[in-house]
N, C-alpha and C positions, 0 to 999 in steps of 0.2 A: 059148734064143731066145724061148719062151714068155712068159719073164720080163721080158724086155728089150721084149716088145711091149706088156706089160702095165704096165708101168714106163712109157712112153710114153703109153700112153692114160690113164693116170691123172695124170701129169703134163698132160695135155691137160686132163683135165674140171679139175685144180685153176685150169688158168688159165682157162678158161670162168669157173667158180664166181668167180675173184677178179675177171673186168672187170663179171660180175654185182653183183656185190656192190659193184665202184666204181662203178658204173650207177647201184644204190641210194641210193647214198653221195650223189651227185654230183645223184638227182633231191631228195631230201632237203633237200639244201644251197636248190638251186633252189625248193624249196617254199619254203622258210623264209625265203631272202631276197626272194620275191614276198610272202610275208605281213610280214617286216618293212616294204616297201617302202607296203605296199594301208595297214598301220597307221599308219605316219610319214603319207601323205596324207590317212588319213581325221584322224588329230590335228590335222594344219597345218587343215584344214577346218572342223573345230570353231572350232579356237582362232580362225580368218579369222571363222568368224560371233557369237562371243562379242567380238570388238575390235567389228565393227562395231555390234552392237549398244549396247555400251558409249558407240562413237561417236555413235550416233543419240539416246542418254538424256543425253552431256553436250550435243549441239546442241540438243536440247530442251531443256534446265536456261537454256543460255547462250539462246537465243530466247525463253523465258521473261523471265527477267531481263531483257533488252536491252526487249522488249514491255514491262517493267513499267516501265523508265525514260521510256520514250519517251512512255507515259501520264503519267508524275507530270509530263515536261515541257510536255506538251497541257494540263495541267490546271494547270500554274504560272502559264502563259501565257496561256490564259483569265481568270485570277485577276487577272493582270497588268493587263490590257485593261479590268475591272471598275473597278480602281483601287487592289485589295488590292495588301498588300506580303505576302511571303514573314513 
């Protein structure tokens, strides 16, 4: 009988030990898809401020440009006025 209650309680601590262990298992998992999750956001975030900025260097190229025409055409049209031709 000794054996049989000993046989029970060690079948007890192994399944203790095994929801232990899937406990572990399971806050592990949990870690790891909060840090995949915090990295995918912090990347989308980066990459959000490398577009915009990119955005902001072609609207300055293109405002540039569009100001440089817009000058050659003040300055045609003065030229014009003068009596110069092109």
């Amino acid at each position: 009988m000794l054996d049989n209650a000993n046989t029970n309680e060690s079948n007890h601590v192994t399944l203790i030990l095994r929801e232990l262990s899937d406990d572990e298992k399971m806050e592990y998992i949990t870690e790891m898809r909060e840090k995949a999750l915090h990295d995918e956001a912090t990347a989308m975030n980066a990459a959000e401020k490398r577009g915009e900025k990119r955005g902001m260097e072609k609207a300055r190229a293109e405002g540039r440009e569009e100001g440089r025409k817009e000058r050659e055409a003040e300055i045609a049209e003065k030229m014009r006025k003068i009596g110069m031709t092109e």
